[in-house]
N, C-alpha and C positions, 0 to 999 in steps of 0.2 A: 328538400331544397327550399330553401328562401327564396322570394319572391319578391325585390323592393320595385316599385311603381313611382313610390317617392324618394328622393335623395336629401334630404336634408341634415339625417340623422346618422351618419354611415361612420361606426368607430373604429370597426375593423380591417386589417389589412387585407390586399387582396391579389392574386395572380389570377388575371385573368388573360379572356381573349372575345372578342368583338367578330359580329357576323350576324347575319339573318339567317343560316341554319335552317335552310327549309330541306325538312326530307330528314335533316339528320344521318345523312346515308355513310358508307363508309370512311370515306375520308374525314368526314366530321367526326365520326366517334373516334379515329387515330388522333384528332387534333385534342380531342376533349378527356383522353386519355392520359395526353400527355401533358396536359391542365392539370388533371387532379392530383400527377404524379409531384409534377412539378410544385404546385402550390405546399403541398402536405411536407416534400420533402426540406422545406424552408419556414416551416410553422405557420404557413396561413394559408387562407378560406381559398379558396376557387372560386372563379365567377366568367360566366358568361353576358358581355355588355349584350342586347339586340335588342330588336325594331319590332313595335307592334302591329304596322303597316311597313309594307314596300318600299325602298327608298325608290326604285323606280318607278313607282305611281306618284311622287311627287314631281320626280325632274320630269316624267313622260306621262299625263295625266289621261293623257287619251292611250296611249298603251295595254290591250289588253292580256294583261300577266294572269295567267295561272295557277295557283300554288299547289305545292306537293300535302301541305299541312297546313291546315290552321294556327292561330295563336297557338289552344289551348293543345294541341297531338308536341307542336312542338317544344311546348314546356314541358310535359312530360316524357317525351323521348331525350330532352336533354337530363333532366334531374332524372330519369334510368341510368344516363352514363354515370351517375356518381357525384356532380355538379355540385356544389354546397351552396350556390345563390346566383342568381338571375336576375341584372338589372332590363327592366322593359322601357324601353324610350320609345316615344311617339316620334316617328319623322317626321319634321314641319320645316318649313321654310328657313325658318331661323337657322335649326340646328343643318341644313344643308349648304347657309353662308361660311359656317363655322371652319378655321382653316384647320390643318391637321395642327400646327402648334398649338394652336387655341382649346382645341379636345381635347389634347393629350395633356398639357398644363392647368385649365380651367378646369375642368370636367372629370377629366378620369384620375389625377393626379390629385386637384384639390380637393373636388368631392365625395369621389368615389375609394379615395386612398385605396386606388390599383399601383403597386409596387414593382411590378413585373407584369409584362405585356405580351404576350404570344401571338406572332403574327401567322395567318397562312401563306405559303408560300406566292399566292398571288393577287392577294388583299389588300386594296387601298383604300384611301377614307380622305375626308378632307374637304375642301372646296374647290369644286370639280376635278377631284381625285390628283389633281397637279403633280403631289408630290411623294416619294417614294421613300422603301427603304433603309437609306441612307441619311434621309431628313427624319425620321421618327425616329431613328435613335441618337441624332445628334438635339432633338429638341427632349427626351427622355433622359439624355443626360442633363439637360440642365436643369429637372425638376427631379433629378433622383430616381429615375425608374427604367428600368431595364429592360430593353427593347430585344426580343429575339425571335427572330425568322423561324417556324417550321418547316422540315422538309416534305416533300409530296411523299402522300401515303401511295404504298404502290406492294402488290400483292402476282400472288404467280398469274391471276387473270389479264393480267396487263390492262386493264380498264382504265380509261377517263371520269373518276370519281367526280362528278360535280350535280348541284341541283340543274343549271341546264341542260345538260345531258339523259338526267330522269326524266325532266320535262317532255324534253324530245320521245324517249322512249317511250311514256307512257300517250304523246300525240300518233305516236305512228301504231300504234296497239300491242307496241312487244314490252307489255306487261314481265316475260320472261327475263328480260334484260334490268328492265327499270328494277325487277326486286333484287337482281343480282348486287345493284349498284348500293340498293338501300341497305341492304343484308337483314329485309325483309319483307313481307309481301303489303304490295301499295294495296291501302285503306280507304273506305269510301263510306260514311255514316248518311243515313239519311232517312227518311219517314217514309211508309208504307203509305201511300195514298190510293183512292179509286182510280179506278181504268175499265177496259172495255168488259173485260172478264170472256174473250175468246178462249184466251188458253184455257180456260176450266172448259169449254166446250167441248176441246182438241185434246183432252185429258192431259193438260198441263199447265193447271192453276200458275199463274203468274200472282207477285204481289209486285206493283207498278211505284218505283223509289222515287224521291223528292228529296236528291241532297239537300244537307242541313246545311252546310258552309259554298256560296253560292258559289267562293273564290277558287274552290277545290277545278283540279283538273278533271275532266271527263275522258278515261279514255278514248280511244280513236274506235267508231262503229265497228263491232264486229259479233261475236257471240265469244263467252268467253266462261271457262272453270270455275270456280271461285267458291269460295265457304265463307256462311254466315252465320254471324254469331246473333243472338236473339236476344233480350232483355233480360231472358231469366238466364242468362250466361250460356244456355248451351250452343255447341256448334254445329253446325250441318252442310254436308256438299250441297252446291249448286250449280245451276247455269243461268246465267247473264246473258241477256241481249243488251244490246245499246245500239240505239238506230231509229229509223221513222217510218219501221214495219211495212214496208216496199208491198207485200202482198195485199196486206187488207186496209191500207191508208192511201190517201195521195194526198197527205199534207208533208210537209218538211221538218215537223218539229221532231227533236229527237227524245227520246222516252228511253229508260231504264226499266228495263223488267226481269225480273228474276224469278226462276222456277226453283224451288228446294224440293230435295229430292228427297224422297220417303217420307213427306212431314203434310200434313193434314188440319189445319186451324186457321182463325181469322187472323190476321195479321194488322188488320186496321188499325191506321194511325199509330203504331209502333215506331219506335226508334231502331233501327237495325245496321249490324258493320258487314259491308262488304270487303272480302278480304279478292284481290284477282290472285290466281295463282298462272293459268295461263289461256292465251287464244284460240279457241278453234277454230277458228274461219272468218271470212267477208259474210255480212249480211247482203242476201242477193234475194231477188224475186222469184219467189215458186210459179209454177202454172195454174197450182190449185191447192185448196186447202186440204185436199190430201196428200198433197206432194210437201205440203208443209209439216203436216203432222207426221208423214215416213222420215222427213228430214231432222225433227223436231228429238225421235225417237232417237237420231242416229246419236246424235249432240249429247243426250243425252249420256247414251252408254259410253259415251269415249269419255264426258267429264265425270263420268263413275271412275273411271278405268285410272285415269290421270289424281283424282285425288285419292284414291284409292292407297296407290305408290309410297 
């Protein structure tokens, strides 16, 4: 997949479709499907227009969003569906004066020589989104480009495909749900840093994570399945806490810590991907750190048991 950042030079034609595409989850890849199809079936390129920041961080500055992905997970879950180029625009002010006629004639029609437009069924754009439907393809007709509505992807699960709906799922801790949505399991990269080193104590070396992308969602406290992948590629079950270790703390910050299971080495200052697969439980206070380390033991064997499957 191409990658334009800059628009100056843009000879080719293009069928695209416009969105900030976070999560990528399934509804997205129906729409991006139906991009590639469409584009290839009319002899040109495919393209996804989106935003290297949040449009909502610009209109609501104090807003704190989120996200399911970074830039860079989501450029490459896009150019996975098949994508042949990806224009990145920066959200700024300017570009959120801009009315839908003025984007779709200035910008995506003269610049970008987009030919065809695929919209999602509930996607607006514009200057404070005013205007709908109806007006994108009657101002697409007058610059030559073909304006056409997607229908909602909808599956025997009968789910709400959308990134705020992963959002949610992944704030309330049901990981289970969130990866349903994505039609994969939510990802969490981040550095192995120092910590207490109790669980090596309690016979369960922890390596204590420092996500890498600060914007990344955290799911919601609890103890959770998960397998991680390591630097040198390989993967391994694990279990997850996230929480502010209620038994041997009384501060309120929350901490990542992860136990890999059967796996023995330093981890220091690694890059490592958290993959969740699913929740065990509420993080709750023991009586004692024995009571932690029976509890500790239990978590364990069920997230044996669970990725096991």
């Amino acid at each position: 997949m191409t990658i334009y950042r800059k628009f100056d030079d843009i000879s080719a034609d293009f069928t695209a479709c416009i969105g900030f595409f976070d999560g990528v989850h399934l509804g997205h890849r129906f729409l991006l499907r139906h991009l590639t199809d469409e584009a290839h079936r009319h002899g040109r390129l495919s393209a996804v227009i989106t935003f290297a920041n949040h449009p909502r961080k610009v209109v609501q500055p104090d807003f704190d969003l989120r996200l399911i992905d970074s830039l860079d997970e989501r450029l490459a879950k896009i150019a996975e569906a098949g994508v042949d180029a990806c224009f990145v625009l920066d959200f700024t002010e300017e570009v959120r004066q801009l009315t839908a006629k003025q984007f779709i004639s200035d910008f995506l029609s003269s610049r970008l020589h987009v030919r065809e437009l695929l919209i999602g069924y509930d996607h607006r754009f514009g200057r404070n989104r005013a205007e709908g439907f109806d007006d994108y393809v009657r101002y697409g007709n007058e610059c030559g480009m073909l304006i056409v509505k997607e229908p909602v992807f909808q599956d025997d699960a009968q789910l709400h495909y959308s990134s705020s709906e992963v959002r949610r799922a992944l704030a309330l801790g049901d990981v289970a749900l969130a990866n349903r949505l994505l039609g994969s399991f939510y990802s969490l990269e981040g550095k192995v840093v120092s910590g207490h080193q109790l669980g090596r104590k309690l016979g369960f070396p922890t390596a204590n994570i420092e996500p890498l992308c600060a914007d990344k969602i955290i799911p919601a406290i609890g103890v959770y399945a998960a397998m991680v992948r390591l630097k040198d590629g390989s993967s391994h079950k694990a279990m997850l806490n996230i929480g502010v270790r209620p038994t041997v703390d009384n501060t309120n910050k929350i901490t990542l810590e992860v136990h890999i299971l059967d796996f023995s080495g330093d981890l220091y200052d690694e890059d490592i991907m958290i993959s969740f697969v699913s929740r065990l439980r509420d993080e709750r206070r023991m009586g004692s750190l024995d009571e932690l380390q029976s509890q500790l033991s239990i978590d364990c064997k069920r997230a044996s048991e669970i990725l096991t499957l």
